[in-house]
C-alpha positions in Angstrom: 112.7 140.3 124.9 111.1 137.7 122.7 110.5 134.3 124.1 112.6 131.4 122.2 110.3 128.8 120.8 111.6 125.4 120.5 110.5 123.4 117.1 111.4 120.1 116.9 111.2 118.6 113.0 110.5 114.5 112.9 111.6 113.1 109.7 115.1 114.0 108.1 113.5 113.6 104.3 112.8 115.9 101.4 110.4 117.8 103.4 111.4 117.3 107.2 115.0 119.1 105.5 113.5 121.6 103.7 111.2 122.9 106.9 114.1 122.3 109.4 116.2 124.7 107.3 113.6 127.4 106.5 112.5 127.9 110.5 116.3 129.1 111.3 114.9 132.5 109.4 114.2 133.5 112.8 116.9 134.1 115.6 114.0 133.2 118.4 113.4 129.7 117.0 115.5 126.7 117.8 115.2 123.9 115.7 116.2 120.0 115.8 115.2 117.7 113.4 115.3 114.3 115.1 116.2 111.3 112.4 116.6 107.9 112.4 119.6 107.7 110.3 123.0 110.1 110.5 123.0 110.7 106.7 120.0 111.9 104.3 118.4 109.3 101.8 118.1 110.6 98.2 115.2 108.4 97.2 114.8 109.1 94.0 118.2 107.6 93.3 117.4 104.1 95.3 117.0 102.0 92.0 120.2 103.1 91.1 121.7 102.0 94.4 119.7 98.8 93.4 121.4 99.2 90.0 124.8 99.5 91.4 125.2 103.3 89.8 125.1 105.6 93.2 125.2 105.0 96.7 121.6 107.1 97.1 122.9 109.2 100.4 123.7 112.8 100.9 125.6 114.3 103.7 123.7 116.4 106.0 126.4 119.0 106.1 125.6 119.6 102.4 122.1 120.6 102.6 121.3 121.1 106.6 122.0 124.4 108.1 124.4 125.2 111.0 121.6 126.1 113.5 119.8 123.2 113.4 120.4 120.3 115.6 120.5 116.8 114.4 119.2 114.2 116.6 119.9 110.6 115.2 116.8 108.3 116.7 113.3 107.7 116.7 110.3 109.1 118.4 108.3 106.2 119.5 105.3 108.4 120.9 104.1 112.2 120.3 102.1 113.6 123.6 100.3 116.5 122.2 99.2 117.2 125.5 102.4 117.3 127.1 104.0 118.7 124.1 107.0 116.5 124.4 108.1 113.2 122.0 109.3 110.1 123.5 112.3 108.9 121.9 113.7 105.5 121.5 116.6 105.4 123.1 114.9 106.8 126.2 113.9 110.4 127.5 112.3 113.1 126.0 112.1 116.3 124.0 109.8 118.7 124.6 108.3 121.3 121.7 106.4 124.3 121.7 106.0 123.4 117.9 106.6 120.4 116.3 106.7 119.1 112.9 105.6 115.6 111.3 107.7 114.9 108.7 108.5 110.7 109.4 107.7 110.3 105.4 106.7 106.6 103.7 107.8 103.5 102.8 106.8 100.0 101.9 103.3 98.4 102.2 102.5 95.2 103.3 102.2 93.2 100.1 99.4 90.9 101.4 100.3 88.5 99.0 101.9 85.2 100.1 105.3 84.4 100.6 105.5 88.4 99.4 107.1 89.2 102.8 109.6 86.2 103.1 110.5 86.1 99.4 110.2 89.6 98.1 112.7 92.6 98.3 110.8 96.1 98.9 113.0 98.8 98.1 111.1 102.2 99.5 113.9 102.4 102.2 118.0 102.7 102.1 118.3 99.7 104.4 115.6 97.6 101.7 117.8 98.9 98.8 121.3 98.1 100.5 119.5 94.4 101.0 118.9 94.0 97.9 122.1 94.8 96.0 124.1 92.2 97.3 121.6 89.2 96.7 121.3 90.9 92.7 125.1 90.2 92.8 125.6 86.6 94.0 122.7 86.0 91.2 123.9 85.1 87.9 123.7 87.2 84.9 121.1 85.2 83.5 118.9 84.6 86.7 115.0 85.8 85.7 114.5 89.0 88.2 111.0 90.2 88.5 110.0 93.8 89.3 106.5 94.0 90.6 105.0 97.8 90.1 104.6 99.4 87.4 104.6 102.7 89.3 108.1 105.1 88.3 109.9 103.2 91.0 109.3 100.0 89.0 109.4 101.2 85.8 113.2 102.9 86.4 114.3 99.6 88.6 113.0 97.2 85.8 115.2 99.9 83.2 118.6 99.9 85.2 118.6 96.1 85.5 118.3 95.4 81.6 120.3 98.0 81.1 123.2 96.3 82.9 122.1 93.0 80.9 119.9 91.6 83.5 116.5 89.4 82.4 113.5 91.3 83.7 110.1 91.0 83.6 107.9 93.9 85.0 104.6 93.0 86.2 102.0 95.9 86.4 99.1 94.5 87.9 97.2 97.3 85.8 99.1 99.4 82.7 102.1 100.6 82.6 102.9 103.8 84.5 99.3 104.9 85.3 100.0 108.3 85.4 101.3 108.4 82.5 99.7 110.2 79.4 99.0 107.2 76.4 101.6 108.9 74.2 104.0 108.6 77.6 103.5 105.3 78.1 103.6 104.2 74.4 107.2 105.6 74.8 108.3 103.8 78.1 106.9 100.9 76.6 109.3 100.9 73.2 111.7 101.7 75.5 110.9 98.6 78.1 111.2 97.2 74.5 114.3 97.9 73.3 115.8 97.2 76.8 114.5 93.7 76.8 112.0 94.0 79.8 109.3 91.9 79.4 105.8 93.9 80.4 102.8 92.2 81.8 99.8 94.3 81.7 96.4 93.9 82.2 93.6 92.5 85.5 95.2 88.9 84.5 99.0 90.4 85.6 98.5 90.8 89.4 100.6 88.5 91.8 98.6 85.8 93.9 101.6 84.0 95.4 105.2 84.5 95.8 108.0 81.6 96.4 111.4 81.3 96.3 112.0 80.9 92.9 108.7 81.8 91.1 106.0 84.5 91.5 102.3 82.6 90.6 99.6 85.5 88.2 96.1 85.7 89.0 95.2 83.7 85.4 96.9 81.0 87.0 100.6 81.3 85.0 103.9 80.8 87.0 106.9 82.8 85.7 110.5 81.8 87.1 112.3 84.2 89.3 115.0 84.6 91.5 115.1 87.2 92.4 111.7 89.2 92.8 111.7 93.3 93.8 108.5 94.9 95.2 107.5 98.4 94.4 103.7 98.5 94.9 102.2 100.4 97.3 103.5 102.6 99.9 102.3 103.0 103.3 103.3 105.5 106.3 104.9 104.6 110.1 102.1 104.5 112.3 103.4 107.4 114.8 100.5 109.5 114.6 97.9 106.6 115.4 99.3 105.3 117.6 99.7 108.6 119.6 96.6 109.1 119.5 95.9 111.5 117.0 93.6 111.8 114.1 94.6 110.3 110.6 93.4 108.7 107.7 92.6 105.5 106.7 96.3 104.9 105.5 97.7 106.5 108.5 98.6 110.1 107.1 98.3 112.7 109.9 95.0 114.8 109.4 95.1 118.7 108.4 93.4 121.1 107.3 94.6 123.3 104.6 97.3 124.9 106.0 98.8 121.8 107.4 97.6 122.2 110.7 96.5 118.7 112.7 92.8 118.8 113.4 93.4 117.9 116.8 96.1 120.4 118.1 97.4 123.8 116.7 100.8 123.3 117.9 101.2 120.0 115.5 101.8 120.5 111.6 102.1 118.1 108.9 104.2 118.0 105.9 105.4 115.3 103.2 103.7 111.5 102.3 103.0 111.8 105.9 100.3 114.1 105.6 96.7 114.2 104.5 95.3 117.9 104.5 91.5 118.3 104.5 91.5 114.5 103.8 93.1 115.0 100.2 96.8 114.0 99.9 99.0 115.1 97.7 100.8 112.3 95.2 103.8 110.8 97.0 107.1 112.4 95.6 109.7 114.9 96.6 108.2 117.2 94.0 105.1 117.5 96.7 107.2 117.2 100.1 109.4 119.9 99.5 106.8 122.5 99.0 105.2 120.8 101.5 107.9 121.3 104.1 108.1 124.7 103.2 104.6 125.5 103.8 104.8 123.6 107.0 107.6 125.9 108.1 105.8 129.1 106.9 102.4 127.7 109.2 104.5 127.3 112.2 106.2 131.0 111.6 103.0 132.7 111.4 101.9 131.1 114.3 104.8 131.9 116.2 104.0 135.7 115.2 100.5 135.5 115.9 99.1 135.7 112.1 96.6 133.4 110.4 99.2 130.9 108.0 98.4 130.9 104.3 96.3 127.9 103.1 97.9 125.2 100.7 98.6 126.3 97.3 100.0 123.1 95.7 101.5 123.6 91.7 102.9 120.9 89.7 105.0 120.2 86.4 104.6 116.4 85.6 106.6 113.5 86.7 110.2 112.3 85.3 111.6 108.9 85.0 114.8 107.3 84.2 114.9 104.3 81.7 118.6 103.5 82.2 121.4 105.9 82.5 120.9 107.5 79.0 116.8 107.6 78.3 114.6 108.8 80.0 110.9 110.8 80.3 109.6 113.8 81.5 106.1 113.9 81.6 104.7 117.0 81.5 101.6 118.0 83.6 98.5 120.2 84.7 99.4 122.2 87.3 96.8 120.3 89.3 98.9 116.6 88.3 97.1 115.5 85.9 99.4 114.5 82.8 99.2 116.4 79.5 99.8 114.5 75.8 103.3 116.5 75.6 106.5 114.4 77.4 110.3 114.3 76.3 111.8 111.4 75.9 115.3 109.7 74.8 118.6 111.6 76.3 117.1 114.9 76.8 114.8 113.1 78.9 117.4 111.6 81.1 119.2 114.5 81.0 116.0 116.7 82.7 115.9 113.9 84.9 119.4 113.9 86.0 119.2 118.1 86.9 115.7 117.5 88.4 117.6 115.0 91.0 120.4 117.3 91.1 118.4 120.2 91.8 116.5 118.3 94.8 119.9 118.7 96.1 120.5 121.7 95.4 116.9 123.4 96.5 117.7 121.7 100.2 121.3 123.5 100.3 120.4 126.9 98.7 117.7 127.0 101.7 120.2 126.1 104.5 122.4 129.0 103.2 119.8 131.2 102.7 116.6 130.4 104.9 113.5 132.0 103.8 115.0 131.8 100.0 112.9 128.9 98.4 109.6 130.4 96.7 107.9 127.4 94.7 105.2 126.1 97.0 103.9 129.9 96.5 103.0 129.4 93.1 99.3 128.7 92.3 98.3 125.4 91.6 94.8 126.7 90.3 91.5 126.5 91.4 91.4 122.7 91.0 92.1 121.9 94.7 89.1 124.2 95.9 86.6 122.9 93.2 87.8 119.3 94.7 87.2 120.7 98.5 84.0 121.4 97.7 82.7 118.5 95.9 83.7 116.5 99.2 82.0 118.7 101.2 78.8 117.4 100.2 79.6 114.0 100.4 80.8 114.3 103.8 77.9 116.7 105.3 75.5 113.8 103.6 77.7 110.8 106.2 77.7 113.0 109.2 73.9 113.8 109.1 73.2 109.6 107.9 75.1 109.1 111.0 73.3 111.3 113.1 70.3 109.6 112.2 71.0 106.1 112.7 70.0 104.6 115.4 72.3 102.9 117.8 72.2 99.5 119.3 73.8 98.4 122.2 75.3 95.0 122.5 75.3 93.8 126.4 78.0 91.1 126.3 78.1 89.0 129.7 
């Protein structure tokens, strides 16, 4: 009789989901996905929970299958040696495999008076923070959006649209991923909406009050109410149980998702950091991702060698209000192309891309084993990049080799 392995999933998101669901393929695995909250975030709707247009949850019955159990907590610790994860509420679950899903959210900001006067929005609970204080605001109150990343850009675009005064301060250009004809087009859009757009070295915040957000040229622009949306960073699970990530925090693999420091750990989503080269954060990586962390940890259990990473991609989409929007089309290695579409067909693909998040999640709960995308080819791009780092990182180990070590004797 085959022995039953016991998987346990950490992280409820786009990719914890998707690999929860596609392990129940197999009658011998038994799967629970432990989660800090009891329903699933949509985050690619959060600016419209900012916005007031959708609540940016999605019941787990609607996209988690039967078999797998749902724990709702936190692991405070993994011990890879143990194979078991300490959760918060006490006691602990032990795992034959186990999956590191736990996702990203905001950064430290750094800046000052960022964290006491500033509202991040990476998380449900930042977002639900937030959309009360935008209501006891007047209409008129100056609201400043700091990011210029997609979450800014569509955050700055659903205020104006609902008549709010925004500025959006980039601290760079405009949507840097963004082709120039893609971000000519947000920008007559930011245009038309109102939004005023600071661009350039000059636009970076130095300081952050209650009522004003200070420029690096020196200028002070009114706000009451300011939203955060640079940078992202990751919980700090892996580091601190003691296993090997980058310098972000992102749980170290190799190219089939596999931690460099134990076989029976797998990474998947913003989380993870194979060979030391990350994927862009987005649902549009984590749910391949989780997929081809599920497929690792079935081969494994069968005894074969898991496929390597083969990571495609299509471009990036963006809301500008509820009725414009962009799809940016892409490389299939992510890097953006001089062909987008724009205006309502635009928010339109955006509306059936977040639909179809929804959607992808479900259909694999129904039908484990089902979803195919992370098996098409994102190109040779990703092995030329592997082996340009290969050099550079030979070229370290043997400097480091060779330098000499001195010994500090502190009394």
């Amino acid at each position: 009789m085959t022995e039953n392995s016991n998987v346990i999933v950490v992280g409820g998101g786009y990719a914890g989901v998707m690999a929860a669901n596609r392990l129940t393929q197999r009658d011998d695995v038994t799967v629970t996905l432990i989660n800090p909250r009891s329903t699933f975030v949509h985050r690619v709707r959060l600016h419209q929970l900012v916005g007031g247009s959708d609540d940016a949850v999605v019941d787990y019955r609607e996209i988690l299958a039967e078999d797998v159990r749902l724990v709702v907590d936190s692991v405070t610790r993994i011990d890879a040696a143990e194979r078991s994860v300490t959760l918060a509420t006490g006691g602990t679950v032990e795992y034959d495999h186990l999956i590191y899903a736990v996702g990203s959210g905001s950064a430290d900001p750094g800046v000052p008076g960022a964290a006491e006067f500033a509202y991040p929005i990476a998380g449900l609970e930042e977002a639900q923070r937030l959309r009360p204080v935008l209501d006891a605001a007047s209409a008129k109150a100056p609201v400043t959006v700091v990011g210029a990343g997609p979450t800014g850009i569509e955050t700055a675009a659903e205020l104006a649209e609902a008549g709010r005064a925004v500025t959006l301060v980039c601290g760079g250009v405009l949507g840097p991923y963004l082709h120039p004809r893609g971000r000519r087009s947000v920008a007559r859009r930011m245009a038309e909406l109102g939004v005023a757009v600071l661009e350039g070295p000059d636009a970076r915040v130095t300081a952050v009050t209650r009522d004003s957000v200070r420029l690096g040229d020196g200028r002070t622009l009114p706000s009451e109410v300011t939203i955060w949306t640079a940078g992202f960073a990751v919980p700090d699970l892996a580091a601190r149980s003691g296993l090997s990530t980058d310098a972000l925090g992102r749980l170290l693999t190799d190219e089939t998702l596999t931690s460099v420091d134990d076989p029976h750990i797998v990474a998947a989503g913003d989380s993870a950091a194979p060979s030391g080269l990350p994927l862009r954060m987005s649902c549009q990586a984590a749910i391949p991702l989780g997929a081809r962390a599920a497929d690792t940890v079935l081969s494994r259990i069968e005894g074969e060698q898991p496929s390597p990473l083969n990571q495609v991609f299509a471009g990036q989409c963006i809301s500008l209000g509820r009725d414009t929007g962009i799809f940016q089309f892409a490389h299939r290695y992510d890097v953006a192309v001089g062909f987008h579409i724009d205006g309502r067909t635009g928010a339109r693909l955006k509306e059936i891309v977040c639909k179809g998040i929804v959607k992808h999640l479900a259909a694999e709960s129904r039908k484990p084993g089902s979803y195919r995308l992370h098996r098409v080819s994102g190109g040779a791009k990703r092995q030329e990049l592997l082996r340009a780092a290969r050099p550079a990182d030979e070229t370290r180990a043997k400097a480091a080799d060779e330098t000499p070590v001195t010994v500090e004797h502190v009394a």
